[in-house]
Structures are given as structure tokens and as C-alpha cells.
C-alpha positions in Angstrom: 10.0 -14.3 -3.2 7.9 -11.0 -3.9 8.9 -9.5 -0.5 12.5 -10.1 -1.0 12.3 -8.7 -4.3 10.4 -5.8 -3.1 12.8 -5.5 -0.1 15.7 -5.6 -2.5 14.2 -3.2 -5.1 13.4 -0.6 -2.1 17.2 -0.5 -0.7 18.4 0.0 -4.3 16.0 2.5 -5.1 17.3 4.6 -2.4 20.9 5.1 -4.1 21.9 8.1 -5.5 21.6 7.2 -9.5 20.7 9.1 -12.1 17.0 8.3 -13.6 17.6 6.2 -15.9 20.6 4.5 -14.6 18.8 3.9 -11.0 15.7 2.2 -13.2 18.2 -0.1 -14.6 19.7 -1.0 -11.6 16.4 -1.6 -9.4 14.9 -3.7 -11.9 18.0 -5.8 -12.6 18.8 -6.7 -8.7 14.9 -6.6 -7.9 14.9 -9.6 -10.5 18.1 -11.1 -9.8 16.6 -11.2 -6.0 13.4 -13.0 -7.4 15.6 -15.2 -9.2 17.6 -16.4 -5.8 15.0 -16.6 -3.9 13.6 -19.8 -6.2 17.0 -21.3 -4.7 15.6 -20.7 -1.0 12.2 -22.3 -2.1 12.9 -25.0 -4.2 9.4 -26.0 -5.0 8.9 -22.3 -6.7 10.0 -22.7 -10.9 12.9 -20.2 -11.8 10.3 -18.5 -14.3 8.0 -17.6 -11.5 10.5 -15.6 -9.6 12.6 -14.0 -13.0 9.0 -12.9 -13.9 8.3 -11.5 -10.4 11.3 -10.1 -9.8 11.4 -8.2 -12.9 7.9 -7.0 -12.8 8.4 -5.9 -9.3 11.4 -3.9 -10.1 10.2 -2.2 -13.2 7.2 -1.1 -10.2 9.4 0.0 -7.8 12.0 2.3 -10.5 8.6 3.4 -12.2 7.2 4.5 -9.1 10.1 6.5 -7.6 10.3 8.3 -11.2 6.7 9.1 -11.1 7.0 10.5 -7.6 10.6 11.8 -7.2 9.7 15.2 -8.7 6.3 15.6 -6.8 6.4 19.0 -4.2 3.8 17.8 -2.2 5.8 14.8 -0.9 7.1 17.0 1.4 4.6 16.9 3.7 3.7 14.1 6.2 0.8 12.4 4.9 1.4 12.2 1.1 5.0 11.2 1.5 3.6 8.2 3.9 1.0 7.4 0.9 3.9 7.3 -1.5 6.0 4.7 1.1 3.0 2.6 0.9 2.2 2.3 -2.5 4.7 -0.2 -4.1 4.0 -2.5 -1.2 0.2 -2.5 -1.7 0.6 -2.8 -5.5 3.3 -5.5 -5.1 1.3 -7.4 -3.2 -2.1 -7.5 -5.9 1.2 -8.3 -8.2 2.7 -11.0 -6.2 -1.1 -12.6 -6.1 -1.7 -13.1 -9.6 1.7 -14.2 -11.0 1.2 -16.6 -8.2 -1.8 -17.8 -9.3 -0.8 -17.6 -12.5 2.6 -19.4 -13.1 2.8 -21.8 -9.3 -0.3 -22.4 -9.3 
């Protein structure tokens, strides 16, 4: 549910929107993607993956505003670093409304 919302959030993210527009966008199909997923895992409550979803999309369009303007991400290594970081943070994220709300 949180990699497919992730997954989702990513390929939206990489659309050329404005700033605003492209938050709005990411967070609404990186939720409607948590949402759908529930349908694939039956066992998992709707809540769970409208919570996740959002909260993983609001990550994702935060992150790529915080970064988009950065100089230095032209360069190998911290552009690599910047690639990484909604993945590791999605996953401490996926954890605890996991443990949370399923269970």
C-alpha cells in the first residue's frame, strides 16, 4: 500500500506542474493510490491506506519543493541522496501508521 503510493506519488511528481499545482496533484493521486490499494488487500481498513496515501504524498510534493531549487543537486552524489530520501522516510512512515491504525 505505501510502495504503491510512493510509486505513484514519484511518477506524478515528475510532471511538469507548477508548485503548487504539482503539490496538489501528488498528494491527491498518492492518496487515491493508497486508497485502491485497500481494494487489492482486503484485510487492510480504507482509513489506513487514505491516511497513508495522503501523508506519503504531502512527503513526496514537500520534498521535491524543498529540493527543486537546490544548485548542488547537480552533481552526482547529492542528487542520488535526494532520490533516496522520500523512500527512506516513506518507509519509517509506512511503519508506524502501520502499527498504528492495522495493527
Amino acid at each position: 500500500m505505501g510502495a504503491l503510493a510512493l510509486a505513484v506519488g514519484a511518477a506524478v511528481v515528475a510532471l511538469p506542474l507548477s508548485s503548487w499545482r504539482g503539490a496538489l496533484v501528488t498528494t491527491a493521486a498518492s492518496t487515491l493510490a493508497g486508497v485502491l490499494a485497500t481494494l487489492l488487500l482486503p484485510d487492510i481498513d480504507v482509513l489506513a491506506g487514505l491516511v497513508l496515501g495522503a501523508a506519503v504524498g504531502v512527503l513526496i510534493s514537500s520534498l521535491h519543493v524543498l529540493f527543486d531549487a537546490l544548485e548542488s543537486l547537480a552533481r552526482k552524489l547529492p542528487s542520488v541522496a535526494a532520490i533516496v530520501l522520500p523512500v527512506t522516510v516513506t518507509g519509517i512512515l509506512v511503519y508506524v501508521v502501520g502499527r498504528v491504525l492495522v495493527g
